[in-house]
C-alpha positions as CSV (number, residue, x, y, z in Angstrom):
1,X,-6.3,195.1,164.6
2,X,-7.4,192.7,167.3
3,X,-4.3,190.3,166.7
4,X,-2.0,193.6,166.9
5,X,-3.3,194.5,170.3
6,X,-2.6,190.8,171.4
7,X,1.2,191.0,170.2
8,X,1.2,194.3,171.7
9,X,0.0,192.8,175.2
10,X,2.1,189.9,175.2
11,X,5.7,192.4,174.5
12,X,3.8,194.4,177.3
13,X,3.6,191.3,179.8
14,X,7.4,189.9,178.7
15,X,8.8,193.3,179.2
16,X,6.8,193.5,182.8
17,X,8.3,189.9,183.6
18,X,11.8,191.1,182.8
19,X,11.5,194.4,185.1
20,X,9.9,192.4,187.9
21,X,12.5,189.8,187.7
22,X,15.4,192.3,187.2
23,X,14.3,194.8,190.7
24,X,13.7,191.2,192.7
25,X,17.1,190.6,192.1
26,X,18.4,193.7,192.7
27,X,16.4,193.8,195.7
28,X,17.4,190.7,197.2
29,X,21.2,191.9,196.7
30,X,20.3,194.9,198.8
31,X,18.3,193.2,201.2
32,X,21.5,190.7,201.2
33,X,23.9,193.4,202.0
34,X,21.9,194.7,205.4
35,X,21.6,191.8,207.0
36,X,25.2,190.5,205.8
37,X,27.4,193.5,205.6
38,X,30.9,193.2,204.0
39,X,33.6,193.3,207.7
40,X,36.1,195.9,207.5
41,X,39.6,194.3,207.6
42,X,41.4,195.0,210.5
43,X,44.0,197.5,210.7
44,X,47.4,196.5,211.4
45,X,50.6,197.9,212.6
46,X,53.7,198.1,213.9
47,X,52.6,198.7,217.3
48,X,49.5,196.4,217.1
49,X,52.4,193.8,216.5
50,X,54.6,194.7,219.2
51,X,52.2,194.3,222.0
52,X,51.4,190.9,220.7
53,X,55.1,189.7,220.6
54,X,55.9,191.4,223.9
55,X,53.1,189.6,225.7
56,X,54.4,186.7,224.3
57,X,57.7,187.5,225.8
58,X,60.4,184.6,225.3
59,X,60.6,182.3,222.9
60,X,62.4,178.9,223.8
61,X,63.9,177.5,220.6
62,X,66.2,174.8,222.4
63,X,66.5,173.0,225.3
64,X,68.4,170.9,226.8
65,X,68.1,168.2,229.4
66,X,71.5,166.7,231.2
67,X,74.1,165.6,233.6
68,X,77.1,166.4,235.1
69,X,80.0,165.5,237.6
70,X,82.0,167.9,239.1
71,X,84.9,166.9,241.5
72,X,85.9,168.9,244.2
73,X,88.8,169.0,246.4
74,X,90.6,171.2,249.4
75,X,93.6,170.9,251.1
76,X,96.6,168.8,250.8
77,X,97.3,166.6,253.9
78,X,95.1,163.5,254.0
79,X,93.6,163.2,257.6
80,X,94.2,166.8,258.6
81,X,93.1,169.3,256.7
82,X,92.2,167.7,253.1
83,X,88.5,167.5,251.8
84,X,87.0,166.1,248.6
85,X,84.0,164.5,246.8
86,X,82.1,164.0,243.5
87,X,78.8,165.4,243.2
88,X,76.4,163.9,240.5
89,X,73.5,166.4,239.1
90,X,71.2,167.0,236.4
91,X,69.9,170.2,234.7
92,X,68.2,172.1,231.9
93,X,69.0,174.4,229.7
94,X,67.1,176.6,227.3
95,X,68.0,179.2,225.0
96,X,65.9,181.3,223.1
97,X,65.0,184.8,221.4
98,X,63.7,187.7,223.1
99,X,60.4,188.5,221.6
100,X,60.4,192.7,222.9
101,X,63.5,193.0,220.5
102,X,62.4,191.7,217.4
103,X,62.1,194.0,214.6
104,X,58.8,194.4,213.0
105,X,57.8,196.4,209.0
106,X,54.2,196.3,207.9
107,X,54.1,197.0,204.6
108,X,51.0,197.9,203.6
109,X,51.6,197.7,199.3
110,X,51.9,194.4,199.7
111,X,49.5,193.7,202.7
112,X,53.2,191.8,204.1
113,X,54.6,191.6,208.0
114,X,58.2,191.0,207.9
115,X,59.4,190.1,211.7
116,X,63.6,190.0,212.4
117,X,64.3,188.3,215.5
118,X,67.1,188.7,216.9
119,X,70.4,186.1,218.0
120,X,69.2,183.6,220.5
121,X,70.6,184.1,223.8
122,X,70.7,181.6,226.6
123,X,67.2,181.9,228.8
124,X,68.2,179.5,231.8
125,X,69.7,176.8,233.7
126,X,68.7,174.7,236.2
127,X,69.9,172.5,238.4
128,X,67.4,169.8,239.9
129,X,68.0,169.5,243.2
130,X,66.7,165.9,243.8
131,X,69.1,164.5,241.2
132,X,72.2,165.8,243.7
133,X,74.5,162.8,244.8
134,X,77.8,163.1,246.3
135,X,80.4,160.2,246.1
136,X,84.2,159.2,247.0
137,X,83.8,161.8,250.0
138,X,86.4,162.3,252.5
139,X,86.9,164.3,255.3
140,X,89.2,165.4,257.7
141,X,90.1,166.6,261.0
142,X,89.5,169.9,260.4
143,X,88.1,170.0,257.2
144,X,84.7,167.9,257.4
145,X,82.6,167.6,254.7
């Protein structure tokens, strides 16, 4: 009977080992999951989007960088009354989309953002001042330059 009292002990102590080490483990999950909680995703919408693009504003997708003459000319008796010249200048221009009009689906199924922008459009052109230079002027008596 002594040696069935030992077996019995020893099942006793593995099935003791087993609960202890199963409820450590769950405990150290739960312990885990306070000081690491899962973040919540962040909701997104339409208008969520919007904002974003619209304080973005415009979007330059070209630009250009170049020169030009122009020639100029008025009146049509030399000495008297006709003026011309050629002016020399360099500008920039970029085109780009509008950011307010784009079009914007969330769909949510498919955790997806679909954004339509919309035709480019030209944003600006400028002229540098600095790069202005006039040549083959002529003036007249009263037509000066």
């Amino acid at each position: 009977m002594g040696s069935m009292s030992t077996k019995a002990k020893v099942i006793v102590l593995i099935v003791a080992v087993v609960v202890i080490m199963v409820g450590t483990i769950i405990g150290y999950r739960k312990i885990g999951g306070i000081f690491n909680p899962k973040k919540a995703e962040p909701e997104i919408t339409t208008t969520i989007v919007s904002r974003q693009l619209q304080t973005m504003q415009d979007l330059t997708t070209a630009k250009e960088n170049d020169y030009g003459f122009e020639e100029f000319s008025e009146g049509n008796i030399a000495h008297v009354n006709k003026k011309k010249f050629t002016m020399f200048y360099s500008y920039e221009i970029r085109a780009g989309v509008d950011l307010a009009k784009a079009e914007i689906k969330v769909h949510d199924d498919t955790r997806t953002i679909s954004i339509t922008l919309p035709k480019a459009t030209l944003q600006s052109v400028s002229v540098d001042p600095d790069s202005l230079r006039f040549f083959d002027t002529e003036s007249s008596l009263f037509n000066s330059i």
